[in-house]
N, C-alpha and C positions, 0 to 999 in steps of 0.2 A: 504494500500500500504506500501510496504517496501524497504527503501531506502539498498540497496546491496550495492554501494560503489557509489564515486561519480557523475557519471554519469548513473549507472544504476539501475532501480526499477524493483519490483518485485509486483504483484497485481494476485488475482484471482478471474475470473467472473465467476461464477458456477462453474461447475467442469474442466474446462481452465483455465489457468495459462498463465500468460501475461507478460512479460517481455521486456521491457521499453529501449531503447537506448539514454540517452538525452545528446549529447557530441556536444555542436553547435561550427564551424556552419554547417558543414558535416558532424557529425558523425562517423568521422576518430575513427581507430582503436589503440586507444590509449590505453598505459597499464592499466591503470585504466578501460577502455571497456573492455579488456579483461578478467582482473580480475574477476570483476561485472558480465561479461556472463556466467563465468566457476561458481562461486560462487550460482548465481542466477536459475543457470539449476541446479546445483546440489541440491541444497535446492527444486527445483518444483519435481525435482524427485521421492525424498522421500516425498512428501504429499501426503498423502493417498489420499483425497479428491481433486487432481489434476488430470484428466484423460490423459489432453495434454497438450502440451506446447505452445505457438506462441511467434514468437521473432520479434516486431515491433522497430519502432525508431520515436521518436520526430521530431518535425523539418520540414524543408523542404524536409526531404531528409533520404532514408535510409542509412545504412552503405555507405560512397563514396568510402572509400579505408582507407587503411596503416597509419599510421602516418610516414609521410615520413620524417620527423625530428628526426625519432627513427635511419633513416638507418645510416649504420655506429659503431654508437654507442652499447654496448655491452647488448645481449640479454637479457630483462627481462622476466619470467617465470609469468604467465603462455604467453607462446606464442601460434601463431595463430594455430599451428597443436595441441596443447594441448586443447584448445577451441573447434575444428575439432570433436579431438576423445569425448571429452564428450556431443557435438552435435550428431556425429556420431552414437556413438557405448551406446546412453543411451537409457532408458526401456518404455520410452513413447516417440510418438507420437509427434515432433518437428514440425510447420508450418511457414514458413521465409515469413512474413506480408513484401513488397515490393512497396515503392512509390521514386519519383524522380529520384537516380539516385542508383542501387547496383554495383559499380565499384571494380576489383581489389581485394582487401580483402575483400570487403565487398561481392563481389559474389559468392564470393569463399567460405563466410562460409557459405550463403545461398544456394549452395552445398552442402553440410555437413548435411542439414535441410534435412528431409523426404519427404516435402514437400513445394512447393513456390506458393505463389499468389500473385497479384500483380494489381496495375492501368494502365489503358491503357497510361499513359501518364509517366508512367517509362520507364527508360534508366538501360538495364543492358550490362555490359562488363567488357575486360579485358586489359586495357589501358596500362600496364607497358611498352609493347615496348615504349613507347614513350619516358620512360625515361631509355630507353637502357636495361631494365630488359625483365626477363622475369614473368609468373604468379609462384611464388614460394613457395603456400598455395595452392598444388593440382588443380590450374585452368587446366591445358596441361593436367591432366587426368581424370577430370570430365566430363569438357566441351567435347567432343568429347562423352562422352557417352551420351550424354543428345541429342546434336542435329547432332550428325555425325561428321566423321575426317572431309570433304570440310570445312562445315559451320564455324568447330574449328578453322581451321587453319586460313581463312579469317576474322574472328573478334581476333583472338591472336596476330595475325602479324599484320593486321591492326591497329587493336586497338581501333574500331571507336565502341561504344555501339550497341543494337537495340532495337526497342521500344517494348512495353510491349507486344501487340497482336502478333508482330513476333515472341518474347521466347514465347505462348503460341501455336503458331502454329508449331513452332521446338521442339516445348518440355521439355523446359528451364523453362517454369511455368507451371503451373498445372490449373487452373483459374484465370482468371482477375473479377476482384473484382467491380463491380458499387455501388459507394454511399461511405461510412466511411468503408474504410480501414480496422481498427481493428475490426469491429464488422464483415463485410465479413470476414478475416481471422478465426476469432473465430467461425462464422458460419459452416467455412472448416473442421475446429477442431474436432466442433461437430460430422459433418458427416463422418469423419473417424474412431470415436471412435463408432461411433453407428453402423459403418458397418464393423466392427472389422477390419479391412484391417490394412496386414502386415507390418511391418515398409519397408523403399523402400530407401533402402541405394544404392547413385550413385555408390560407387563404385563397386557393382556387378552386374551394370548392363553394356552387353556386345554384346546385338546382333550389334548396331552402330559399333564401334569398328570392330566387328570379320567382317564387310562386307567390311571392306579396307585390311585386312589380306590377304598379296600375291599378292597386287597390288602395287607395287612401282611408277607405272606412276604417280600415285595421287598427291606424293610427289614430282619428280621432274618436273610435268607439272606447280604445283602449284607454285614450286622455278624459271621457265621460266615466270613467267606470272609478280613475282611480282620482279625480275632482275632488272628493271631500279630502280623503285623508295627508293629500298632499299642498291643500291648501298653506300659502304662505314660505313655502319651500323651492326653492329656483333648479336645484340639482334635477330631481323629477324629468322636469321640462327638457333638460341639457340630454338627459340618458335618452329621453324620447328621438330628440331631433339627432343624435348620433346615430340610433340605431335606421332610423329612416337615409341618413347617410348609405347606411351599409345596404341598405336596398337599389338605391337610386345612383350608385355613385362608383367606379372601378375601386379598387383592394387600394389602394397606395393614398389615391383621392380622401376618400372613404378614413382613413388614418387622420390624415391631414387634417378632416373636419373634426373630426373625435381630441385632436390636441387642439384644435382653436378652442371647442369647449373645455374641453380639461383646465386649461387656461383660465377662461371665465370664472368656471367654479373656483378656482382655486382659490383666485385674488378676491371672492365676492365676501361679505362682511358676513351672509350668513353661513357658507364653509367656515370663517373665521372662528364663529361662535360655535358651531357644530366639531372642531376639530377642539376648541378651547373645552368642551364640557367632557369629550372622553377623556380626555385627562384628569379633570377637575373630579368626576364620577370614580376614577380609579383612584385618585389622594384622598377620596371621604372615609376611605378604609381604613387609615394609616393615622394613631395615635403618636404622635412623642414621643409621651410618659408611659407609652404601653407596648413594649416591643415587638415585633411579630413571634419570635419565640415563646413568648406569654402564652402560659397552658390554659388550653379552652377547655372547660368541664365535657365530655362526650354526651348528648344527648338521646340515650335510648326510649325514654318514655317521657312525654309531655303533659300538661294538664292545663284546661284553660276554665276559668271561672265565670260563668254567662254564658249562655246558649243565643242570643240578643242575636241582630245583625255583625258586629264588630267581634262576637264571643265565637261566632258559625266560620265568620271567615279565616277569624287567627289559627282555628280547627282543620280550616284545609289546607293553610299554610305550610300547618306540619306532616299532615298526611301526602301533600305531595311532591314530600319529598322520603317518604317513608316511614316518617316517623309514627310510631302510635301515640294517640289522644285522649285523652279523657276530656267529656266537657261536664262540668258542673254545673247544675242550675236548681234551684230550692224547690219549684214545683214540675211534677210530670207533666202537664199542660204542656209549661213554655218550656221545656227541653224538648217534647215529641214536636212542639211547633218549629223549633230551630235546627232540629236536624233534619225534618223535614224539607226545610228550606235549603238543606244544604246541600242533599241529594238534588231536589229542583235545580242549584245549580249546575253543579257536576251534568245531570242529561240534558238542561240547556247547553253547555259546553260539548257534551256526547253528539245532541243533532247538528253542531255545528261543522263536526267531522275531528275535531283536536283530542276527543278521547273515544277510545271505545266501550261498548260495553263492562268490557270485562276491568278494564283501569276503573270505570264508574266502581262496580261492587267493590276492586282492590281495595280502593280510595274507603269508602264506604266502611270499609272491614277494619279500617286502621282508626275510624273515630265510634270511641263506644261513651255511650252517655247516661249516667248517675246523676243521682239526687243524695248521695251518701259523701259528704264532703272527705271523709275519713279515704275514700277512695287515690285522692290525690298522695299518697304518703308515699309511693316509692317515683315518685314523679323525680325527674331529676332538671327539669324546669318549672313554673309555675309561670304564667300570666294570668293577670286578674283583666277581665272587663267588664265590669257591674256600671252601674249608674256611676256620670259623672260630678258625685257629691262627696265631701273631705269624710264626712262621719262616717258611711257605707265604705268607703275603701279601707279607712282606721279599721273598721271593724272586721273586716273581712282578713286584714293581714295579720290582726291579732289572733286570730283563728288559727290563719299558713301558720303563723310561727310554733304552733303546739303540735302541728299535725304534717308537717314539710320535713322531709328528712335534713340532715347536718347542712349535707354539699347540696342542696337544692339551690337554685337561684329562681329570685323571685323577684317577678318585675310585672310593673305595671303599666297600662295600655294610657295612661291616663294624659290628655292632651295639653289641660290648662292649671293643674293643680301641685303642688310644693310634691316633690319626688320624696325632700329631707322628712317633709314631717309625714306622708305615708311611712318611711320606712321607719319615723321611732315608734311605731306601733309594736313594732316584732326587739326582740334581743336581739336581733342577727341585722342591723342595715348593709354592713357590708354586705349582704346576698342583694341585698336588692335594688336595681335599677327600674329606671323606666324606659319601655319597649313599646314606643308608640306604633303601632301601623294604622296607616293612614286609609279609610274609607275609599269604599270596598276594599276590606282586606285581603280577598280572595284575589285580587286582580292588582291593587296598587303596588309597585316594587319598591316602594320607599319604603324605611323602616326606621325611626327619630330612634336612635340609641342617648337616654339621658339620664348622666352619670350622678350620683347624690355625692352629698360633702364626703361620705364615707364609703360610699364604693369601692370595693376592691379591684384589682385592676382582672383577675380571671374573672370576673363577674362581668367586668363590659366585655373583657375578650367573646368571651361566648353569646354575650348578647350580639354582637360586633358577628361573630362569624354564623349565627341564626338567622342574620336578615342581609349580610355585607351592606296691624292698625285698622285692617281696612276696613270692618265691618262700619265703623261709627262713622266715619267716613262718607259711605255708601251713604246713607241716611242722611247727612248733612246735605248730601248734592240734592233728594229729593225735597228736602224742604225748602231749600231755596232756590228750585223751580226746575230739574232734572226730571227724567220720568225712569222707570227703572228699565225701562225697552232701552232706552237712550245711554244708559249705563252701563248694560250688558253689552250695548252690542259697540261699544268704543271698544272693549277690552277683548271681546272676540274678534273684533277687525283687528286689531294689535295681536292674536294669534294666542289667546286663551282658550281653554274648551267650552266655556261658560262663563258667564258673567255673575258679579258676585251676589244679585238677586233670586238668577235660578240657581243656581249653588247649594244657596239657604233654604231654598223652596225642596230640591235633593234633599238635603240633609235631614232635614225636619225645624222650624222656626222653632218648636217647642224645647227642642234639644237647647239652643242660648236662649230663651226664656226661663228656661230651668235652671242655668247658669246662672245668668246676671238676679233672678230673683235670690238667689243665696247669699248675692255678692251686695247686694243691696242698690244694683247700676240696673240704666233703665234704656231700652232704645226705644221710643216714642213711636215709632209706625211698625215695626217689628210689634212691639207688645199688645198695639192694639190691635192688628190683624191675630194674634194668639188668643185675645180674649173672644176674636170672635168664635174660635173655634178653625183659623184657616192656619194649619200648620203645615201647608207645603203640596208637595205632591199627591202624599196620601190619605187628602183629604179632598181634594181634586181643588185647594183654590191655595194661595199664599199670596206672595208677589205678583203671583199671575192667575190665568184661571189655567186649569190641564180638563178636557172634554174626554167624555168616553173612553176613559181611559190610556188615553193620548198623551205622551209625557212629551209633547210640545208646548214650552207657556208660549199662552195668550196673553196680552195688555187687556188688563178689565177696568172698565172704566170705574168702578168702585171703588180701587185701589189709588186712583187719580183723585177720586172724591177724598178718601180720608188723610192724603199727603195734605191735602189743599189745607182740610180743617184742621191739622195738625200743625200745619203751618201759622196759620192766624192762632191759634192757642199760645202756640210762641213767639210771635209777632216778627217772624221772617218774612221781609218782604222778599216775593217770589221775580226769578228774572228768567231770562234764558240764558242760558250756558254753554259754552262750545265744550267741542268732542276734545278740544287740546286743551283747556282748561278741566275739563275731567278726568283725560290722561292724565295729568301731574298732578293732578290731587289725590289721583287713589293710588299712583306708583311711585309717584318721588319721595312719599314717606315710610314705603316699604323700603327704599334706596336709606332713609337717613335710620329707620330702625336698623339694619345690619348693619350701618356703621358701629350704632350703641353696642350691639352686641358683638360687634368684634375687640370694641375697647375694653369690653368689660370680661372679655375670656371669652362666654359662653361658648362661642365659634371658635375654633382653631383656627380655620382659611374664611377667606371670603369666597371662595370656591366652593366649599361646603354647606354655603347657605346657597348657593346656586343652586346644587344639584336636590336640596329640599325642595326649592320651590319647582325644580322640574318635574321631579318624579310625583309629588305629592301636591302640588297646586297647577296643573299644567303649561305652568310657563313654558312656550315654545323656543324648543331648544334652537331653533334657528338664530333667536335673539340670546341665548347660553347664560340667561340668569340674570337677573338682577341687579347685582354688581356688575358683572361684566358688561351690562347693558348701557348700566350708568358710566362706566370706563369710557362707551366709547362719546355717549353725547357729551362726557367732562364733567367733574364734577362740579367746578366751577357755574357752569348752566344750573346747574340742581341744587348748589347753595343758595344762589342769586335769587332762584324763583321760592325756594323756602324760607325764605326773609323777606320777598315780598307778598306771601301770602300771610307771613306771621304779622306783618306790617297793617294789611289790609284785614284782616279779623281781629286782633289784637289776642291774640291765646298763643302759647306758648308751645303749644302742641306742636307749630310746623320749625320750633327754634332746631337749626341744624345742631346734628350732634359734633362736639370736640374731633373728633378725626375725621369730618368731615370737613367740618373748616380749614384743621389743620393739613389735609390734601389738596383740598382748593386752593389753596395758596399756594402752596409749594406745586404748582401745575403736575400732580403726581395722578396715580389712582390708584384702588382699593387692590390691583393685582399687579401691581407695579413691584418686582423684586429689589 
């Protein structure tokens, strides 16, 4: 074996020529990979006693993609179309050996290859939309020849991989491989050189392609179909118009277009932000004060307290991932009512094609439900989700602590309440944290890990490796002359999933009715639509109305009536409002709260409050958070107009906070190193 550069060898088994990927922990395409591939093909080349090539990878994993720490920064040579063409266009017999996952760059060169085989339990695609890109190593002109324009466009715009017998049944692989990988590959090898068969370069092959030629519908039925979920996103569009490239356009042309867009994406603001949040998403993991070596308690048996909306979903959380559940609930009623509900989920999920039957019952088989609190005792986690009130949760952990074994950890779901003084309920606070998951739990991937005075650090670890202002606001714009249509839909044209009226009407209004009445705080058109009895969706009226069962709000003009009378009660005169003075009143103080909370600890990064409001408030990651949003209009802008609004009401409420100020000045930002 011969070591090519650092991460790539070079070996030959008889008259096959092997060639070695070792770059852990993915196999990213880093310049030294590429070097090594361009170096290593060339040298099999020229061996006489070499008849083919196979290009495998170490690891868990074949090529994943890009080294995406490279983007930005200035080209080094050899780059991935220089790697391409001496794949491409060299004198033997190329075989791209394919296990875990070929994403991205990496499938893109295995394109390039004459040939691909692969295990049934590979993942191959083209995942760059996600990060606002497009594929810009010839994916938008291969792919289309290999399994058709439809197929192209649905995993390009998507982005979502397919598993290995799929690329063998579209055409993407050539055989899947049973048993050791490199020896089937080499096996492959063999039989193409013994059956003399021609080299089989993608890019001339063209009957796919030529059978979309002259059909327009394809493209714009395909752009109606996927309209909503890509609303706000420019990548989408770019993968579209590359791939119609590849229909309309020769191999080289066809290229050409594919990097003009690559380009576009690259430099556009919401690639910036889409490329700034995976990063940001992957540092939410990573404590300080809490080493990755830090031992995570093993979770074999779970227990969740409430059978509720919030107690159902934390239930499938852990079921599907394996774990078994208990869920506790005080009467058989509302336990048979919530696991009922929970099942309901799961075969909603079942008819929608994501589980089958049989995952339904697995799933099912892993959550068993009691009314015997005592049942929780070899639980080696605990989440409580009972009502969100201080006295019910005290009481409930005074319970855990008689009845939770030593190493239990115990934590609470609890969204708005003191974590410290739930956990002086028990002798043990160091167990317990708070483990917010955010509504729908069954679907949201955020998970608020929040740490008490006395948290022990394996206590977050294991929470940590379990999950990896505006309302009053809202309210002030309608009394002084907003309508909550007007409100809602500033903030979904700004690329929220909701606005924060239906939000509340989702939730349930009685849920912060029940709040603020403990707390002794009041929100004046909130409380009166709860006494009428309108608490949201499921009651079919709140902020809005919802018909027959329609969970689209309506503007009801009653709700216009009691803003108005609520308004003269407190002698607001009403005006009208623009859509950009309502934008920066409901986000530029979401911008000044993460500042408070970055000065005051609670947040380690400003990137970690990003990726809550993504995951768990649908801030559109095209715009990558919050902070990073505020970065780019400057904070400067964002101080200025919260001085003139603290100016113009006279409350202290919009006073910037100290590091905000202090960034504003110093022309800095909140992700400034």
């Amino acid at each position: 074996m011969t070591q090519i550069s650092q991460s790539v060898s070079l070996d030959r088994q008889g008259r096959i020529a092997v060639v070695t990927v070792n770059n852990p922990p993915v196999n990213a395409l880093s310049h030294h990979v590429r070097q090594g591939l361009r170096d290593a093909i060339n040298q099999a080349a020229g061996d006489a006693g070499a008849a083919a090539i196979v290009i495998a990878c170490a690891g868990r994993t074949f090529i994943a993609g890009a080294d995406i720490t490279e983007f930005g920064k200035p080209p080094q040579e050899p780059t991935l179309s220089q790697v391409q063409d001496v794949i491409e266009r060299g004198p033997k017999p190329i075989v791209a050996a394919i296990h875990g996952t070929a994403l991205g760059g990496g499938l893109e060169l295995a394109m390039t290859c004459h040939w691909r085989v692969a295990v049934k339990t590979a993942r191959l695609g083209q995942p760059e939309v996600k990060l606002g890109l497009i594929p810009g190593g010839g994916g938008t002109q291969r792919l289309p020849r290999l399994v058709g324009v439809e197929k192209a466009l649905a995993m390009i715009v998507g982005g979502d991989p397919i598993g290995g017998e799929e690329a063998k049944r579209l055409g993407l692989v050539d055989e899947i491989v049973d048993g050791d990988l490199t020896a089937g590959a080499i096996a492959f090898a063999e039989r193409v050189v013994n059956e003399k068969r021609p080299l089989r370069k993608v890019r001339d092959l063209g009957d796919k392609v030529a059978a979309a030629r002259g059909k327009p519908e394809i493209f714009s039925e395909f752009r109606k179909s996927v309209a909503r979920q890509t609303r706000g996103f420019k990548a989408p569009e770019a993968c579209i118009r590359a791939v119609e490239a590849a229909v309309s356009l020769p191999f080289d042309q066809g290229l050409a277009r594919e990097r003009e867009l690559f380009v576009e994406t690259l430099n556009s603001p919401e690639s910036k932000a889409q490329r700034y949040f995976f990063f940001a998403e992957r540092e939410a993991a990573k404590i300080p004060d809490v080493p990755a070596e830090t031992p995570a308690a093993e979770i074999r048996k779970a227990a969740v307290i409430g059978a509720g909306t919030m107690g159902g979903g934390i239930a499938m959380n852990f079921a599907n991932v394996g774990i078994p559940v208990t869920v506790i609930e005080v009467a058989s009623e509302a336990l048979d009512r919530g696991l009922g509900v929970v099942r309901k989920n799961y075969e909603a999920t079942a008819a929608k094609g994501r589980l089958t039957k049989d995952d339904v019952e697995k799933r099912m088989g892993l959550i068993q439900g009691t009314t015997d609190f005592n049942a929780l005792a070899d639980a080696d986690l605990v989440v409580e989700a009972v009502f969100e009130e201080m006295p019910i949760k005290k009481d409930v952990f005074a319970r855990l602590d008689k009845v939770a074994k030593a190493s239990a950890v115990l934590a609470t779901n609890t969204s708005t309440l003191d974590v410290d003084e739930i956990a002086a309920a028990t002798r043990r606070p160091e167990s317990v944290v708070g483990m917010h998951f955010f509504s729908p739990a069954n679907v949201m991937r955020l998970l608020e890990v929040v740490r008490g005075e006395k948290s022990a650090k394996p206590a977050i670890a294991t929470a940590m490796a379990i999950g990896r202002q505006r309302g009053k606001q809202s309210e002030r714009l309608l009394l002084e002359g907003a309508s909550p249509q007007q409100v809602d839909k500033v903030l979904t044209d700004f690329g929220l999933p909701m606005g924060p009226f239906a939000m509340s009407d989702l939730a349930g209004l009685d849920v912060g009715w029940r709040i603020r009445k403990g707390r002794g705080e009041r929100a004046p058109v909130a409380d009166r639509l709860c006494e009428m009895g309108r608490f949201g969706q499921k009651t079919g009226s709140g902020f809005f109305k919802y018909e027959g069962g329609d969970r689209t709000p309506k503007p009801d003009p009653e709700v216009d009536r009691i803003v108005a009378e609520v308004s003269r009660e407190a002698g607001v005169q009403r005006r009208s409002i623009s859509d950009d003075e309502i934008r920066e009143r409901l986000l530029y103080p979401m911008v000044n709260e993460g500042a408070k909370i970055l000065e005051e600890g609670k947040a380690i990064r400003a990137s970690d409050i990003d990726v809550i409001w993504v995951y768990g408030y649908g801030w559109p990651v095209y715009r990558g958070g919050p902070m990073f949003w505020a970065d780019q209009i400057g904070l400067k802008t964002i101080r200025d107009r919260l001085l003139a609004f603290e100016k113009q009401t006279g409350s202290d409420f919009w006073r910037p906070a100290p590091l905000l100020n202090k960034l504003a000045d110093q022309g800095r930002g909140f992700l400034d190193k």
